[in-house]
C-alpha positions as CSV (number, residue, x, y, z in Angstrom):
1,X,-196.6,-43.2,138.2
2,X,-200.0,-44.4,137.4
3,X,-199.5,-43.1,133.7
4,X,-196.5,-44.5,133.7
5,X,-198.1,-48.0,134.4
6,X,-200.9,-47.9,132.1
7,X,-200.7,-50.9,129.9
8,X,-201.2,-49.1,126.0
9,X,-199.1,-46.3,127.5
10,X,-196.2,-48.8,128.6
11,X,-196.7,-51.4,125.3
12,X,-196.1,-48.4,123.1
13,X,-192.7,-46.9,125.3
14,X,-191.3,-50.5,124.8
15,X,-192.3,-50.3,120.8
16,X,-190.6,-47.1,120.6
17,X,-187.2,-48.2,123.0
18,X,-187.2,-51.4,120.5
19,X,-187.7,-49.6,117.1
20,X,-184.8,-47.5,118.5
21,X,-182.5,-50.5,118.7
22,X,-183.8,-52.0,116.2
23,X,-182.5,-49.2,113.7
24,X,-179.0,-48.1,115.6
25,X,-178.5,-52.2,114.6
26,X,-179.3,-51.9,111.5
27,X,-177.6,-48.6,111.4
28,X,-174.2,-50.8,112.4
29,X,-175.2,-53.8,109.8
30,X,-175.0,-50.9,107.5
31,X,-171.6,-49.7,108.6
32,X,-170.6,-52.9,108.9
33,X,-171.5,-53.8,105.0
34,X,-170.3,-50.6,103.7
35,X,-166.8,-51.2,104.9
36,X,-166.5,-54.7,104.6
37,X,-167.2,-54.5,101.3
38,X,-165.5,-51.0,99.9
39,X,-162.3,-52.3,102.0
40,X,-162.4,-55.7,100.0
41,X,-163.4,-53.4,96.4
42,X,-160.4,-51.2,97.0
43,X,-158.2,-54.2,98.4
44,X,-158.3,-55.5,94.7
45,X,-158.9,-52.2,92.5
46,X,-156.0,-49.9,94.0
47,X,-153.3,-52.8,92.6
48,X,-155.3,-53.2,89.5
49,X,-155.3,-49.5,88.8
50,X,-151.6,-48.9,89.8
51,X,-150.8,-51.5,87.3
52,X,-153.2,-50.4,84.7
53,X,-151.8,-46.7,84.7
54,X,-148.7,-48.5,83.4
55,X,-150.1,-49.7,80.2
56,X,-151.7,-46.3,78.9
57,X,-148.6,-44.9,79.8
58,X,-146.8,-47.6,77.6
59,X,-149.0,-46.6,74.7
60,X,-148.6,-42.6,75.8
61,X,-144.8,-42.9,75.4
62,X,-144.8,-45.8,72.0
63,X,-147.1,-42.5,70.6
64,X,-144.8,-39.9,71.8
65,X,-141.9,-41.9,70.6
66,X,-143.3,-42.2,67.0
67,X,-145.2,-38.8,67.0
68,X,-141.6,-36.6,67.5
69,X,-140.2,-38.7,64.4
70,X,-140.2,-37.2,61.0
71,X,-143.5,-38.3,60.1
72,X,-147.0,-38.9,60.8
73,X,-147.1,-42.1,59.3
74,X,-144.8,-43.8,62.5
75,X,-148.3,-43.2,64.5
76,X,-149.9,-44.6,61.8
77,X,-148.1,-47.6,61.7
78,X,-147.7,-48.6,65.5
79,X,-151.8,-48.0,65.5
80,X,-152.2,-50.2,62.8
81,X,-149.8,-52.9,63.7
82,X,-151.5,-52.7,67.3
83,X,-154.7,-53.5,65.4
84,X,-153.6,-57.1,64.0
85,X,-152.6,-58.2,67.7
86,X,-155.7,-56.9,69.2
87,X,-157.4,-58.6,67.0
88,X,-155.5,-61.6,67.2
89,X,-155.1,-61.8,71.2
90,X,-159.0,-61.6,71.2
91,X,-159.4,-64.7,70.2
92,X,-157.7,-65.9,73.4
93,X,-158.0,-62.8,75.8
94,X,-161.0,-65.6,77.1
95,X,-158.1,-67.5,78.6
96,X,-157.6,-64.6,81.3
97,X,-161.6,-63.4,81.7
98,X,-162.5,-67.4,81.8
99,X,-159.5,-68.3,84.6
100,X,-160.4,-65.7,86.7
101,X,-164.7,-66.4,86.7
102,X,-163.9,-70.0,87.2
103,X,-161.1,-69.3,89.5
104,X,-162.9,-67.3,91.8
105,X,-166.1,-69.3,92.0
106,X,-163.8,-72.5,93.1
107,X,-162.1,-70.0,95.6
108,X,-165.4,-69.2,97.3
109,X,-166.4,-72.7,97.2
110,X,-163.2,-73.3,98.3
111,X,-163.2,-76.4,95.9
112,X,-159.3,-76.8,96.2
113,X,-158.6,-79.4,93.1
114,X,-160.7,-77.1,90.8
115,X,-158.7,-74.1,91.8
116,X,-155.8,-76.1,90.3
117,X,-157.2,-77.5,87.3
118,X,-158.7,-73.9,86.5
119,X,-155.3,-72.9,85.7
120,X,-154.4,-76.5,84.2
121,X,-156.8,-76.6,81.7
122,X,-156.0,-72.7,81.0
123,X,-152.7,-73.1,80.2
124,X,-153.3,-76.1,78.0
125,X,-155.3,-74.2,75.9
126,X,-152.6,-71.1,75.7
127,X,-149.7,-74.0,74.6
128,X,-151.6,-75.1,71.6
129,X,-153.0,-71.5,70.7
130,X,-149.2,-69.9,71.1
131,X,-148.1,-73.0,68.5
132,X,-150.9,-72.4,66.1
133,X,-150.0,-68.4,66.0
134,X,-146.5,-68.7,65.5
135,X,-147.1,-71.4,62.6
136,X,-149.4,-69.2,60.9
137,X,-147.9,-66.3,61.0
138,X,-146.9,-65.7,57.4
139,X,-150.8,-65.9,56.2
140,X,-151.8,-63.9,59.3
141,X,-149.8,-61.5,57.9
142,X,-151.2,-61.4,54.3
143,X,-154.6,-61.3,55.4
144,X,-153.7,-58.2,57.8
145,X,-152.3,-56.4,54.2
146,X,-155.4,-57.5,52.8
147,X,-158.2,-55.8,55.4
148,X,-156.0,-52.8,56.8
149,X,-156.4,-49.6,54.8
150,X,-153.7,-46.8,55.1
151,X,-151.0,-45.3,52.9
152,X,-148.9,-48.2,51.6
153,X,-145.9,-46.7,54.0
154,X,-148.1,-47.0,56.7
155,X,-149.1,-50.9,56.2
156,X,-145.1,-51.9,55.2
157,X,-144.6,-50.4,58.5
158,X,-147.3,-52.0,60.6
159,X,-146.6,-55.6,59.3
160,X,-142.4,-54.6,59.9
161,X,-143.8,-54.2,63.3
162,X,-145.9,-57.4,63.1
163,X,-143.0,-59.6,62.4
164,X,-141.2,-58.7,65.8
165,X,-143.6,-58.5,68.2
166,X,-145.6,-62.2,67.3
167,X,-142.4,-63.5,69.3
168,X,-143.7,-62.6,72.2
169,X,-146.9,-64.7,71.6
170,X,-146.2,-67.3,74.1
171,X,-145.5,-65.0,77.1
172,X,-148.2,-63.3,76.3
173,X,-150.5,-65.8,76.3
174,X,-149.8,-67.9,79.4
175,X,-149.6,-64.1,81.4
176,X,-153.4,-64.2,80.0
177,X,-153.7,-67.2,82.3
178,X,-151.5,-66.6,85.2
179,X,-152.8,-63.2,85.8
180,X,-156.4,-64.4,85.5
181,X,-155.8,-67.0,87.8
182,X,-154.1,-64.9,90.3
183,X,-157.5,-62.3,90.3
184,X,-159.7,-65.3,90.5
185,X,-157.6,-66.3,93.7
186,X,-158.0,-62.5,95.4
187,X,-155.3,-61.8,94.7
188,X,-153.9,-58.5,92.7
189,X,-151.1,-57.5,93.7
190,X,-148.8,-60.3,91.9
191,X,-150.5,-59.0,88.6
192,X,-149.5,-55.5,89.7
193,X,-145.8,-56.0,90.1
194,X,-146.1,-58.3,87.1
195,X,-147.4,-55.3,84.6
196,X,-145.7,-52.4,86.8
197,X,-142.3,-55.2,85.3
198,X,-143.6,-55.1,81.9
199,X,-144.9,-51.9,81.2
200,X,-141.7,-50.0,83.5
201,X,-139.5,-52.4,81.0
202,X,-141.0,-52.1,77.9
203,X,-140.7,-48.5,78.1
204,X,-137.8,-48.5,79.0
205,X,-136.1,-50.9,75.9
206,X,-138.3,-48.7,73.4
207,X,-136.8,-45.6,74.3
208,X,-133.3,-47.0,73.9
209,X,-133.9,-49.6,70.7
210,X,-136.0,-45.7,69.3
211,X,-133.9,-42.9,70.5
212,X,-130.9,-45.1,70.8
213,X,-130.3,-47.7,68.1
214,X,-132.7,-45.3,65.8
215,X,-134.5,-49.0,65.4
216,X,-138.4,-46.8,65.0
217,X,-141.0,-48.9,64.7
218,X,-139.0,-52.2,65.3
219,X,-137.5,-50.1,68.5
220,X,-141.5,-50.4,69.9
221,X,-141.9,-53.7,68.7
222,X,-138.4,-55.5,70.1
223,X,-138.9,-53.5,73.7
224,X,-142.4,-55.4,74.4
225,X,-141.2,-58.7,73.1
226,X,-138.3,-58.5,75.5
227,X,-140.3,-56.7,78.7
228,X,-143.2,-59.7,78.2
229,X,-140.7,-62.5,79.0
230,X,-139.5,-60.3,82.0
231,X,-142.8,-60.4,83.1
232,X,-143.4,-64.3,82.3
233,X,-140.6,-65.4,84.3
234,X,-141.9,-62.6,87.2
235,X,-145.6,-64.2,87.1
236,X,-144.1,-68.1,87.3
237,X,-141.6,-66.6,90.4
238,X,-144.9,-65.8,92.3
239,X,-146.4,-69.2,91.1
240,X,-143.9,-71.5,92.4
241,X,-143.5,-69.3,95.9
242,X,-147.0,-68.6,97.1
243,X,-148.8,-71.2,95.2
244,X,-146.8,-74.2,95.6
245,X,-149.6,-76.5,97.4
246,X,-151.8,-75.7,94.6
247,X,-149.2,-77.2,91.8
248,X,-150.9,-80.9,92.4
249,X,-149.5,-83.6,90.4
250,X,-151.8,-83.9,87.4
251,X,-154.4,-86.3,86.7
252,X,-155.4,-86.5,82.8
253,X,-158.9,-87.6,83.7
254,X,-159.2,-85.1,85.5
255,X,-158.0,-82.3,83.0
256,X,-160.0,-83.7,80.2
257,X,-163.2,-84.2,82.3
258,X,-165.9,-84.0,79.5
259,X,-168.2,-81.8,81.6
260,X,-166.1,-79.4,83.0
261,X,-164.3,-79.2,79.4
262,X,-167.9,-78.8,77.6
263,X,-168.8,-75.7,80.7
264,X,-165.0,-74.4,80.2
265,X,-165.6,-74.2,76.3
266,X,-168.9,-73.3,76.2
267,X,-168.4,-69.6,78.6
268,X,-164.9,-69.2,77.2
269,X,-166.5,-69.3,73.4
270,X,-168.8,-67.0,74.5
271,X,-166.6,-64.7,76.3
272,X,-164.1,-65.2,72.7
273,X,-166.9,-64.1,70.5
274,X,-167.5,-61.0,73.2
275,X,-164.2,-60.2,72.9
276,X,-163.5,-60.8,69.1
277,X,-166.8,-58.2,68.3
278,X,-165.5,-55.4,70.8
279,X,-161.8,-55.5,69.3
280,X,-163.1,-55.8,65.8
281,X,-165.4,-52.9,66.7
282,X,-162.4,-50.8,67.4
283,X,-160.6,-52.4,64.5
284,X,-163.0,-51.3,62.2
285,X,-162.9,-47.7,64.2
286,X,-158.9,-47.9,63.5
287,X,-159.5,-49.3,59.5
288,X,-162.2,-46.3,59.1
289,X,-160.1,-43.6,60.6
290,X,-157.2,-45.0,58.1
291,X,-159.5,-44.8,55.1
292,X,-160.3,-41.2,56.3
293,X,-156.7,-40.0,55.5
294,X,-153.6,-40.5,57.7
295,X,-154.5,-37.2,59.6
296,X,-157.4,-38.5,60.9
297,X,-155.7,-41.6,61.8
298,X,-153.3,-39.7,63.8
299,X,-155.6,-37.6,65.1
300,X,-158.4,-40.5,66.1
301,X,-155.5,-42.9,67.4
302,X,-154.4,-39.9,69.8
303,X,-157.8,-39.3,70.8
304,X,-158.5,-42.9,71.4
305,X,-155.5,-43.1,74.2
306,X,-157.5,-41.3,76.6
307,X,-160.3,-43.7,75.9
308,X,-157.6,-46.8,76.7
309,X,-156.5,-44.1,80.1
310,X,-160.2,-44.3,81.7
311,X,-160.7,-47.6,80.8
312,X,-157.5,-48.8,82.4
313,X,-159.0,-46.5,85.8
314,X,-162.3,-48.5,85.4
315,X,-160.9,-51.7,85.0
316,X,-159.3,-51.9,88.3
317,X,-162.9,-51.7,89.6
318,X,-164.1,-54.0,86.9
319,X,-161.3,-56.5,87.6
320,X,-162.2,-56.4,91.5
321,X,-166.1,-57.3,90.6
322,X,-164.5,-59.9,88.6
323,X,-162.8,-61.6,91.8
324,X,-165.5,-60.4,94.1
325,X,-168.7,-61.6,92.1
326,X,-167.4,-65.3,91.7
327,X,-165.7,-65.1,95.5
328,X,-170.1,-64.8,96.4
329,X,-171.5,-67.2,93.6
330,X,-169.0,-69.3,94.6
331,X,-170.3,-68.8,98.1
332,X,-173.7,-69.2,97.3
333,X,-173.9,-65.7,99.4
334,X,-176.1,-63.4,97.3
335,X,-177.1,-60.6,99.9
336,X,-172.8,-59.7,99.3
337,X,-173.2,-60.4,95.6
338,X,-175.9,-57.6,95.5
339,X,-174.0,-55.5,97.4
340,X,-170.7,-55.9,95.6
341,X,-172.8,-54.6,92.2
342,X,-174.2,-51.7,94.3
343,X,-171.0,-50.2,95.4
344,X,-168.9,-50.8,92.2
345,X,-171.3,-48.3,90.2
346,X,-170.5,-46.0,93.1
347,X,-167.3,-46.2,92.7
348,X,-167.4,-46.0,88.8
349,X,-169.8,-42.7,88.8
350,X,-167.1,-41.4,91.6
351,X,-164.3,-41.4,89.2
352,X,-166.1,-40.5,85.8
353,X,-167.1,-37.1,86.8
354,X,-163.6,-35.6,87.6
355,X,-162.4,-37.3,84.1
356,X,-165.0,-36.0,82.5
357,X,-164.0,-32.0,83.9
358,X,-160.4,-32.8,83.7
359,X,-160.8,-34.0,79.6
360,X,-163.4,-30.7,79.1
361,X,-161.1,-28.6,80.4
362,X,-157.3,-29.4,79.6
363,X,-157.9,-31.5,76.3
364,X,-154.7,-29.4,74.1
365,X,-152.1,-30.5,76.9
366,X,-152.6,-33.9,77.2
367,X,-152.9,-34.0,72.8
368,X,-149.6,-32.0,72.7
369,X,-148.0,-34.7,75.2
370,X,-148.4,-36.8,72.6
371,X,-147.7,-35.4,69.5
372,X,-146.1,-32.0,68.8
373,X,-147.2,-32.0,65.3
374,X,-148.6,-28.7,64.0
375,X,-151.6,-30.0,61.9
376,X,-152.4,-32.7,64.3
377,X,-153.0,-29.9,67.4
378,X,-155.4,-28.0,65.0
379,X,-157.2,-30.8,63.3
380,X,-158.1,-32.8,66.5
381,X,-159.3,-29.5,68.2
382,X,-162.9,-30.0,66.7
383,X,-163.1,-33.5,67.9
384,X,-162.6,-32.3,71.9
385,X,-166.4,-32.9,72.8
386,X,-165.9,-36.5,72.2
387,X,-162.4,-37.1,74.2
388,X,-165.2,-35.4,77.5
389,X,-167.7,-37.6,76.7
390,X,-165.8,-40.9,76.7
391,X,-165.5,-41.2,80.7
392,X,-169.3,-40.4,81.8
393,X,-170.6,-42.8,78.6
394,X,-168.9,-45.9,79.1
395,X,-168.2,-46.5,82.4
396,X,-171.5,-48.6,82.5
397,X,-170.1,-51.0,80.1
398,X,-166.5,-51.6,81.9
399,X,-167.7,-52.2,84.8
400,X,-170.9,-54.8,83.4
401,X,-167.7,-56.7,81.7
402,X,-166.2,-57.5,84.9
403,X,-168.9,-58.3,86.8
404,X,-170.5,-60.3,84.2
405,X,-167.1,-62.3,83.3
406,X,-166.8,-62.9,87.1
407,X,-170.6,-64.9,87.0
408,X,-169.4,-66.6,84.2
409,X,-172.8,-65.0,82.5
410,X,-171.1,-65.6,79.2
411,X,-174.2,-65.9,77.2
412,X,-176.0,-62.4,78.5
413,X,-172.0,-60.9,77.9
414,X,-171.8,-62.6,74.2
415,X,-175.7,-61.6,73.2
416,X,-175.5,-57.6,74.7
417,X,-172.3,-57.2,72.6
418,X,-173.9,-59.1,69.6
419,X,-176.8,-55.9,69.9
420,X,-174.1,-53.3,70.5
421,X,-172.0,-54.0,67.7
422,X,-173.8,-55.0,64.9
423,X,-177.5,-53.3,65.4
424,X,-176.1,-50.1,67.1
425,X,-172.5,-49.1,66.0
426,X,-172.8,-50.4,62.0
427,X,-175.4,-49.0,61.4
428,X,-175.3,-45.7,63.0
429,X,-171.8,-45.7,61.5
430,X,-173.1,-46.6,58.0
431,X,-176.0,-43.5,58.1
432,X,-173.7,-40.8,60.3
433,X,-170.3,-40.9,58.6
434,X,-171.6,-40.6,55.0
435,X,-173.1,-37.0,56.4
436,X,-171.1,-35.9,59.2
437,X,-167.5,-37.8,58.3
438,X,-165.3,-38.2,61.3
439,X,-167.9,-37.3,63.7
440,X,-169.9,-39.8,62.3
441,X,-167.6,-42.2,63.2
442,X,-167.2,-40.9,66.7
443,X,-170.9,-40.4,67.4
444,X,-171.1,-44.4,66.4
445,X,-168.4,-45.5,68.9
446,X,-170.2,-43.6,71.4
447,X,-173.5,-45.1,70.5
448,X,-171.7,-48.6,70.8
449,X,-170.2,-48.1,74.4
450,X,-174.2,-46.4,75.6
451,X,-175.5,-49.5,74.2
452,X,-173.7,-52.2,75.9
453,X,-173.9,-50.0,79.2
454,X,-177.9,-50.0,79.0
455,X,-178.8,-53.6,77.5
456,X,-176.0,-55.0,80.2
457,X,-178.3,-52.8,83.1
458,X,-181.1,-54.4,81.4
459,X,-179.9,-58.2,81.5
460,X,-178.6,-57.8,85.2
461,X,-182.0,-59.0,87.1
462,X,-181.8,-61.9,85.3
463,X,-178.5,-62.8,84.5
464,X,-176.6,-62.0,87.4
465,X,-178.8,-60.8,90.6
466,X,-181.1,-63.5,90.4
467,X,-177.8,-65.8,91.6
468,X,-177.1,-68.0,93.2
469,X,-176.7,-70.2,90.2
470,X,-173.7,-70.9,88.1
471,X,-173.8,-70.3,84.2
């Protein structure tokens, strides 16, 4: 007992009890933060990924649709004619990225009136663009004959399938900001029903206008022009029903505030000049293939759908950072915006590795969903290695893009992709494919989505962790 009394003997028992409880505490902070914020990732990634394995089966089936027709040159086509609207909708694709970073941030500031004019001003901008596209659609479509290489069947066909699908321009535009808006507000699930609509529809009018009214390329074309005002109409349903309060009457002074236009134009130029490089990367991948032959087209467009499958996995994460990351600027709350980064590469390495094995391992089955064609299944064989590689290399870079857009860190975004594209992919692309042809080409693409992986990494202290602070 006299031991048990002794003053260094008893200061160091009530050290030890206190360390104890000090770390079963922190222990159950841990636990705490660990669920709190995987439930709140997976609360916004599972509907973003149920929805985004819609779209890659939209492109799986338009390429199984064209691929069992007489010839190769259908693939060819859709591929090509996909290129003009990518390359088009990237001028605006800002109008969802932008809605949803500002969006969020007045969600976790809860800054009701800026919530609203998010979308006001959003939509604004996606009248007048819609108007400007349809009205220049004629020279859009000379200067897409002008830049696109490919057999002169293959280019009639791609600018047939131009013609339809610019129709659905304005549907698609204001879904750019409806669905942003509706991630900035937490919310997924509307833009899951919303492209689970589309994607089920659009599939479903191809097949018939294809296999039905023998319509081929025009078949493709007419089934997502009809399936993207489904989903319009869907998207304003959810609007007027769970939104309602947040329809306030507008004021125009408000709207055309000339600081929170200049901030609105100055992240969503940014985030249109990030987006205009990485679709005119893959442009220029699409152009190059074409100029390779129309084998390789086929055979690098095929390939190129299980890049657009991970992605669309990766971007449910990507999406939820979005939402997420502006929810804790917004908050001013940086211990959860730290966190939030932390657990969404967790998640991302998670689900690279079993794409990565599955690709390796069963790459002729998945090519032969697509395409049946006898030279295709033997030319793409060599080109396997790359179709592994694409999950474990760039999700980095998917996941960067949403956590990034949801800061509203547009100029770190715009300047990694300036590096990336122009001082990584040209030139490896200009000194590789000259020697090594197609693989050149691959080896570049590669190098492209590793480079915007690292230098994003790279920016991340002080672009984004060093938050609270909005760009």
């Amino acid at each position: 007992m006299e031991q048990f009394y002794n003053i260094p003997h008893f200061y160091s028992f009530t050290v030890q009890i206190y360390n104890f409880f000090l770390y079963i505490h922190r222990f159950l902070l841990f636990l705490h933060k660990f669920f709190f914020v995987n439930r709140s990732i997976l609360k916004l990634a599972i509907p973003n990924i149920i929805s985004n394995i819609t779209i890659p089966l939209l492109g799986l089936v338009d390429m199984m649709l064209m691929g069992h027709l007489s010839s190769p040159v259908y693939i060819g086509a859709i591929a090509l004619g996909g290129t003009i609207f990518s390359v088009l909708y990237s001028f605006f694709s800002f109008l969802r990225a932008g809605t949803t970073g500002f969006t969020a941030q007045s969600y976790g500031s809860n800054d009701f009136h800026e919530i609203s004019y998010s979308l006001y001003r959003a939509t604004t901008i996606a009248i007048i663009a819609t108007l400007l596209i349809l009205c220049l659609q004629n020279p859009i479509a000379k200067l897409s004959l002008i830049l696109l290489d490919g057999s002169n069947e293959v280019r009639n066909l791609a600018i047939t399938y131009f013609y339809v699908r610019i129709w659905a321009a304005p549907a698609n535009m204001l879904l750019y900001c409806l669905n942003g808006w509706f991630i900035g507000m937490q919310n997924t699930k509307s833009p899951m029903i919303i492209a689970i609509i589309i994607n089920v529809l659009n599939i479903v009018f191809s097949i018939f206008f294809v296999v039905v009214m023998k319509k081929d390329v025009v078949g493709v074309a007419l089934g997502t022009v009809i399936a993207q005002y489904c989903g319009l109409v869907t998207a304003l349903i959810f609007l007027f029903t769970k939104y309602k309060p947040y329809l306030i009457k507008i004021n125009i002074h408000i709207l055309l505030d000339i600081n929170k236009l200049k901030k609105f134009f100055k992240v969503n130029t940014d985030l249109m000049i990030r987006s205009i490089l990485l679709v005119l990367t893959i442009a220029f991948f699409t152009n190059q293939s074409a100029i390779l032959g129309d084998n390789i087209l086929s055979i690098n467009m095929t390939l190129l759908q299980f890049f657009y499958i991970f992605s669309y996995f990766t971007d449910g994460f990507a999406y939820a950072g979005e939402a997420l990351v502006g929810k804790f600027i917004g908050a001013n709350d940086s211990e959860n915006l730290k966190s939030v980064v932390t657990h969404l590469f967790k998640w991302g390495a998670f689900i690279s590795v079993p794409f990565t094995i599955i690709y390796a391992l069963f790459p002729t089955p998945f090519v032969k969903m697509i395409s049946d064609n006898p030279t295709i299944i033997q030319q793409v064989q060599p080109y396997y290695v790359y179709m592994a590689l694409i999950p474990i290399i760039t999700f980095a870079a998917f996941l960067w893009d949403g956590i990034y857009i949801g800061a509203t860190a547009s100029k770190a975004i715009r300047n990694t992709m300036i590096l990336s594209s122009l001082f990584v992919f040209l030139p490896m692309w200009y000194f590789l494919t000259p020697i090594l042809g197609n693989h050149g080409l691959w080896i570049a693409f590669l190098g492209f989505m590793i480079a915007r992986g690292v230098s994003m990494t790279f920016s991340a202290k002080k672009s984004i962790l060093q938050l609270p602070k909005n760009q």
